[in-house]
C-alpha positions in Angstrom: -36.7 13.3 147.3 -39.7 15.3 146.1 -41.9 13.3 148.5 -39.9 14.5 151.2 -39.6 17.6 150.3 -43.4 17.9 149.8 -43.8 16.5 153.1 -41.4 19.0 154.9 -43.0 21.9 153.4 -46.5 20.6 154.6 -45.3 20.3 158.3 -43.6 23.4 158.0 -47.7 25.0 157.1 -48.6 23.4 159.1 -46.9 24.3 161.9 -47.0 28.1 161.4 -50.6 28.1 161.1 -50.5 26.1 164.5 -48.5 29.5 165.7 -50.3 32.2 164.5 -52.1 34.2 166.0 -55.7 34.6 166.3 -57.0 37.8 164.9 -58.9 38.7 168.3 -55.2 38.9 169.9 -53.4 40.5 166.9 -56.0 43.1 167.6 -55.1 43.2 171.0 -51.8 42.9 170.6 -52.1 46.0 168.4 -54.2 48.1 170.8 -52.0 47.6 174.0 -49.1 48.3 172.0 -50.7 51.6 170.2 -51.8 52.4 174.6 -48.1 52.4 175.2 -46.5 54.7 173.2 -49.9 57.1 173.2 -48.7 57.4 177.1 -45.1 57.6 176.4 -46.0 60.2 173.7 -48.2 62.0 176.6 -45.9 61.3 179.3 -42.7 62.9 177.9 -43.1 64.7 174.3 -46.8 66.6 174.6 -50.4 66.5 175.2 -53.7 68.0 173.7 -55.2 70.5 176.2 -58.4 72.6 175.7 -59.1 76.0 176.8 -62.3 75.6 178.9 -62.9 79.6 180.2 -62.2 82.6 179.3 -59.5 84.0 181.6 -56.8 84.2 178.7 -58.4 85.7 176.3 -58.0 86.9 173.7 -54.8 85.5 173.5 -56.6 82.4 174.0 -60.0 81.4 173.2 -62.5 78.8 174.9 -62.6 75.5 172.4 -59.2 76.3 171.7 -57.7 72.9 171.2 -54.1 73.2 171.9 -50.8 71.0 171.9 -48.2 71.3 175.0 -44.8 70.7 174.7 -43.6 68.5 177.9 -39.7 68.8 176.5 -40.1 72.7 176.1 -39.2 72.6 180.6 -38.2 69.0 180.5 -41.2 65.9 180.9 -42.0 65.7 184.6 -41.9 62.3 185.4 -45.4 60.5 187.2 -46.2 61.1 190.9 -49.1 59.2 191.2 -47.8 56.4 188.6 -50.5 54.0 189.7 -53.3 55.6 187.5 -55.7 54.7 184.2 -53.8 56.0 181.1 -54.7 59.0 178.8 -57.0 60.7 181.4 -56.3 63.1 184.3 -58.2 62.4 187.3 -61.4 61.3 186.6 -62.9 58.1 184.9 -64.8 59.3 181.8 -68.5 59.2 182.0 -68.8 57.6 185.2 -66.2 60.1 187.4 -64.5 58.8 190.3 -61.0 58.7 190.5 -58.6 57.6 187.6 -55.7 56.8 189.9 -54.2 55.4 193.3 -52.4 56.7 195.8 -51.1 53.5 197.5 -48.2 54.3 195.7 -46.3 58.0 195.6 -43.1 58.8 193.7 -40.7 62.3 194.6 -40.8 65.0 192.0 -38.3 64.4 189.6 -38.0 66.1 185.8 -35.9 64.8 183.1 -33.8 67.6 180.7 -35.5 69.9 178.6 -34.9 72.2 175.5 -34.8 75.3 178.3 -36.6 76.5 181.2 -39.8 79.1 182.1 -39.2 82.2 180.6 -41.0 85.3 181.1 -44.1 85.5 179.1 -44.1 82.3 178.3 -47.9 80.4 178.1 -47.5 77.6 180.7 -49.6 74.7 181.9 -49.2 73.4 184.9 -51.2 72.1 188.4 -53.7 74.6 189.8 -51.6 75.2 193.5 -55.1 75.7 195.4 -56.4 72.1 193.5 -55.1 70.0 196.7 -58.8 70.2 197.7 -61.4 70.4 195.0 -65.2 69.8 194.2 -65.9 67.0 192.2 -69.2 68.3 190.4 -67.3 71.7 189.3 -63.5 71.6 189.3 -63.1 74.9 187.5 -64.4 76.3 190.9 -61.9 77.0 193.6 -62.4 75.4 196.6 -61.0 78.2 198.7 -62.5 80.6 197.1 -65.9 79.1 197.3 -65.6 78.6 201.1 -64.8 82.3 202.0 -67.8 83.8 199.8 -70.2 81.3 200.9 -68.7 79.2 204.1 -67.1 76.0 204.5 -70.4 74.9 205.8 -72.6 75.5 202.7 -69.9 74.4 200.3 -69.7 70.9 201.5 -73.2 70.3 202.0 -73.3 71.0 198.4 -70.6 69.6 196.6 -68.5 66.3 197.3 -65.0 67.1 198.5 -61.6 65.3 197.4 -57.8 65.9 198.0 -55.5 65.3 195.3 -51.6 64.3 194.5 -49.9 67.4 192.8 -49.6 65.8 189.5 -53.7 64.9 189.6 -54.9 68.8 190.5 -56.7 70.6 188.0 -54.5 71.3 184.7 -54.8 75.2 184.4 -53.1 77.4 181.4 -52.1 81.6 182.3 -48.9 83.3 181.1 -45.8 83.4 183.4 -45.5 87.3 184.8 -42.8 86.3 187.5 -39.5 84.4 187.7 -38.2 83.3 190.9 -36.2 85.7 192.4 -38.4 88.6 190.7 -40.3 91.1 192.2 -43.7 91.9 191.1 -45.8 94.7 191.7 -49.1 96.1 190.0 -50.0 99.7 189.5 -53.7 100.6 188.7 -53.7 97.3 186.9 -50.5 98.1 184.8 -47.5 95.1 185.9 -44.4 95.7 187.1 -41.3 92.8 186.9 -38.0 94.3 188.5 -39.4 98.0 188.6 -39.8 97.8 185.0 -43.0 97.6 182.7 -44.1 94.1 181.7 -44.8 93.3 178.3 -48.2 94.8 176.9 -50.0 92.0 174.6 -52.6 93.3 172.2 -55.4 91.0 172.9 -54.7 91.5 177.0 -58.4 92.4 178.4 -59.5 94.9 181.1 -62.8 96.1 182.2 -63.2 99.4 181.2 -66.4 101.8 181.9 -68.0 103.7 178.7 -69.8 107.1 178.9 -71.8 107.5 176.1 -74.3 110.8 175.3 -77.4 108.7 176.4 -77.0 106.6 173.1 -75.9 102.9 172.6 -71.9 103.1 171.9 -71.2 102.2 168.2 -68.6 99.5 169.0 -67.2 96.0 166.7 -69.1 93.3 167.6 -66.8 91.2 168.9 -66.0 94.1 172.0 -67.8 92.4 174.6 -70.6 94.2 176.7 -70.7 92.9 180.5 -73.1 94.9 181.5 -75.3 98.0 180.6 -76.2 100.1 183.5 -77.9 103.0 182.3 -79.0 104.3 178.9 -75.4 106.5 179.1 -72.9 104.0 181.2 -71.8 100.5 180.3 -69.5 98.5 181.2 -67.1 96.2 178.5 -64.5 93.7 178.5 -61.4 95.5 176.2 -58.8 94.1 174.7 -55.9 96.8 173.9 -55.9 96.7 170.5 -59.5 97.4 170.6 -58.9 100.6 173.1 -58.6 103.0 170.7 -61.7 101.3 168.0 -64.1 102.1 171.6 -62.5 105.5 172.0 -63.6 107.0 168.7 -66.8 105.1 168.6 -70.3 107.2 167.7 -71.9 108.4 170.4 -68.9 107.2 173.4 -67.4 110.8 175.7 -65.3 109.2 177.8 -63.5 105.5 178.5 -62.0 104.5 182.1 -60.5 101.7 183.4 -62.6 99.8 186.1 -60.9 99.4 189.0 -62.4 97.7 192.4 -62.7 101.2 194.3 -65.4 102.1 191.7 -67.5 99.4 193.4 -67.3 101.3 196.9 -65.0 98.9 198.3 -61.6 100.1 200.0 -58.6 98.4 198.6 -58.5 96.8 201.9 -61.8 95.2 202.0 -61.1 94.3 198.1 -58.1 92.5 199.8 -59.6 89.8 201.5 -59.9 88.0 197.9 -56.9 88.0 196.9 -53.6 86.4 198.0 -52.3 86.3 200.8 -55.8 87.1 202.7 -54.6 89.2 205.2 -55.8 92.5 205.2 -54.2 94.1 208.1 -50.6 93.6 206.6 -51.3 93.2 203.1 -54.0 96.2 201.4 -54.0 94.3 198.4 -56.7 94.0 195.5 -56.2 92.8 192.0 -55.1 96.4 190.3 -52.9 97.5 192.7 -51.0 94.2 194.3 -47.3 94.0 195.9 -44.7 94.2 195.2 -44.5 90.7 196.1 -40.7 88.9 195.7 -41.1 85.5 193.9 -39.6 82.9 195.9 -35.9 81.2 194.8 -34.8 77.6 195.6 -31.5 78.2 198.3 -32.8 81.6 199.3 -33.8 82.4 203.2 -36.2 84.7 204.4 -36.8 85.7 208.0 -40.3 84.3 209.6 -42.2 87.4 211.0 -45.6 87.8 211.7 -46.2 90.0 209.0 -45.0 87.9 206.1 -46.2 84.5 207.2 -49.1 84.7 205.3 -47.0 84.7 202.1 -45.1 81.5 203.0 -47.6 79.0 204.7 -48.5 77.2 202.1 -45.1 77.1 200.8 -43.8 75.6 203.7 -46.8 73.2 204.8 -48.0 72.5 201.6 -45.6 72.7 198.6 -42.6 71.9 200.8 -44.2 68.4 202.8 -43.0 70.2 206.4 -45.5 70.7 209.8 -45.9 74.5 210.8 -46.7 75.5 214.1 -47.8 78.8 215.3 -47.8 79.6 219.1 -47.6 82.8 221.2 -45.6 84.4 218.0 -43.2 82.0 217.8 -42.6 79.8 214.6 -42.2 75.6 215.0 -40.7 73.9 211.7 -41.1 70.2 212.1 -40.9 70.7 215.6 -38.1 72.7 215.8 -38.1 76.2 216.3 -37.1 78.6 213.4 -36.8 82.1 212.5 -35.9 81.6 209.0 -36.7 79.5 206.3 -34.8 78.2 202.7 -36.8 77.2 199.8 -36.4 74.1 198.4 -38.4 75.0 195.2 -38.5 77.8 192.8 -41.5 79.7 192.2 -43.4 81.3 189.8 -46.1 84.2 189.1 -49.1 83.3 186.5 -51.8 85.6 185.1 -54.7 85.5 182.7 -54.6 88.1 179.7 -58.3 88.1 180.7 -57.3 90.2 183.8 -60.1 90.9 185.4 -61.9 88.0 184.4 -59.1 85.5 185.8 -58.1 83.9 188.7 -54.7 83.3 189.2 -51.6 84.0 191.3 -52.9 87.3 192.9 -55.5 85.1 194.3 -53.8 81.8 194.9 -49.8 83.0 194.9 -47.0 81.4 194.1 -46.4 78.2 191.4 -44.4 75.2 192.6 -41.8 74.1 190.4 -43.0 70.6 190.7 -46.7 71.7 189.4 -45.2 72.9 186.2 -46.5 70.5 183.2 -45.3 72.2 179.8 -45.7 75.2 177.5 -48.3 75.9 175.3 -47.4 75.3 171.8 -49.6 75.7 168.8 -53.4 75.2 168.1 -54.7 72.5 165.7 -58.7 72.9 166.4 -60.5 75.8 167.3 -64.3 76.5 167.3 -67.0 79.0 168.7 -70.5 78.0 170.6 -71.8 77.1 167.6 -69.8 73.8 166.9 -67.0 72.2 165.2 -69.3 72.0 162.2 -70.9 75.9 161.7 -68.8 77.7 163.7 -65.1 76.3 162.8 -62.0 79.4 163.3 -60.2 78.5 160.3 -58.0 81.3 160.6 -56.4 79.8 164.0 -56.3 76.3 163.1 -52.4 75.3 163.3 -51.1 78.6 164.8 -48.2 79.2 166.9 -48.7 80.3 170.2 -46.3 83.3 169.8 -48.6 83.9 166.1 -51.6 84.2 168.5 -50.4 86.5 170.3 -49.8 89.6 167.6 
């Protein structure tokens, strides 16, 4: 009896070191498990973004490592499923796209904890970032080919198209709800002919008249430009307003506004959204009112408010538009009017003139809406991780931030 039990428990070692695995594919096994539910955690909980420019600061600062919350507006689930994992659009180090587009899915989001609310810090899918340059993607394409010509810009840069879900990620603060109205007042905003919120750390350019000395101002006010040894101009925050004010040697502080530059607001309004000057005489401080689109609502086609809804309708929206002799095609047919399929929304910098967003691209698709901003778990300054660490906003709340 002890014999065979001997030999049973032999076989029986035998046999499970005949199963296991070799350590080369426990390793693998380990790794392709620890892939999937990084994506899955990516996909549908949050994400680690980074600030990379300055057009929300000083709520925001660049190397501000953030996390976004994909549950805060529910997880929006893949377009372009067909794509390497745990990047965006580009293969690291060697670029080139990170994703196919032989396969496209509709926009569908699962349920969230709520929905955008006003204010709110919001990631989402540039809307202008269909078209984009490869070698700079913080540069808008658009932009770029009305100051220096389609022409020049692609004999410069390499051009690609992208799925909605692969644009450029961008981060501003949500000003406008659909069904809003929006309107901005010698840079002052408007929602619903009320004032918007005022944020402390919200910048404007602001010109300083000084007695023909150098203002006496904190260090971290920051000085765009010095034109003279009694004029300068400086990037403000409003809870530093009043520190520049009562500064040694400063007489007098105004808000920069385009028309200082010698430009009428409606030569200012070629830059900004919807590029047409001879309806819309438009520039970034005094803008609208504009009406936020609404999913279900109809407006009436005209030629003066076409401009607002073109790409709404040909690009957001996946329908042909027609022009010809004043008259309005729709897929062919001929239409009037025109329901939304899609709510919209309205997205600013705090950096305000030092940001581009919806007063020179417009309206925010629904569907390019990725998460809110949630709290910040890294945060450095030029000088490195190492010597220039900003210990005081390591693992601070978004709303924390902005006080």
């Amino acid at each position: 009896m002890k014999f065979l039990i001997s030999k049973a428990a032999v076989e029986r070692t035998e046999t499970a070191k005949k199963s296991r695995k070799p350590a080369w594919r426990e390793w693998l096994d380990a790794g392709i498990f620890a892939l999937f539910a990084a994506t899955l955690i990516r996909s549908v909980a949050c994400e680690a973004y980074t600030i990379p420019s300055g057009s929300m600061e000083g709520t925001l600062l660049v190397h501000d490592y953030l996390f976004v919350s994909k549950m805060a507006y529910g997880p929006r689930l893949p377009m372009t499923p067909l794509a390497l994992p745990l990047v965006h659009n580009t293969f690291p180090v060697v670029g080139g796209k990170s994703y196919s587009e032989a396969v496209h899915w509709g926009y569908h989001r699962l349920p969230g904890f709520g929905h955008v609310q006003h204010n709110d810090v919001v990631v989402f899918n540039g809307p202008a970032g269909d078209t984009a340059l490869v070698e700079d993607p913080e540069i808008d394409y658009y932009q770029a080919c009305r100051l220096y010509g389609r022409d020049a810009v692609q004999a410069k840069y390499t051009i690609v198209t992208r799925p909605v879900d692969k644009k450029e990620n961008l981060i501003k603060r949500c000003i406008g709800l659909p069904g809003d109205v929006v309107e901005i007042k010698d840079a002052r905003v408007f929602v619903n002919g009320q004032p918007a919120a005022v944020f402390p750390h919200v910048k404007l350019n602001y010109i300083v008249k000084t007695n023909g000395n150098a203002p006496v101002v904190a260090d971290n006010v920051e000085l765009l430009q010095r034109v003279n040894s009694g004029l300068y101009f400086y990037n403000i925050a409003n809870d530093q307003l009043d520190g520049v004010r009562k500064a040694q040697n400063v007489l007098s502080v105004s808000r920069y506004e385009s028309e200082h530059a010698g430009m009428a607001p409606a030569e200012a309004g070629e830059w900004v959204f919807p590029l047409d000057t001879v309806h819309y005489k438009w520039n970034r401080d005094n803008y609208g009112p504009v009406t936020i689109p609404r999913a279900g609502t109809t407006v009436a086609l005209t030629a003066q408010n076409i401009a607002l809804y073109r790409r709404i309708i040909a690009n957001y929206e996946g329908n042909t538009l027609e022009e010809r002799n004043g008259a309005f095609l729709i897929n062919g047919q001929v239409a009037t009017s025109y329901t939304f399929k899609m709510d919209y929304y309205w997205m600013m910098g705090d950096n305000r003139h030092n940001s581009l967003d919806s007063r020179y691209w417009g309206f925010v698709p629904d569907d390019h809406i990725v998460g809110k901003a949630s709290f910040v778990w890294l945060s450095y300054g030029d000088g490195g991780p190492v010597a220039d660490m900003r210990w005081g906003r390591l693992l601070r709340g978004i709303s924390a931030l902005e006080q």
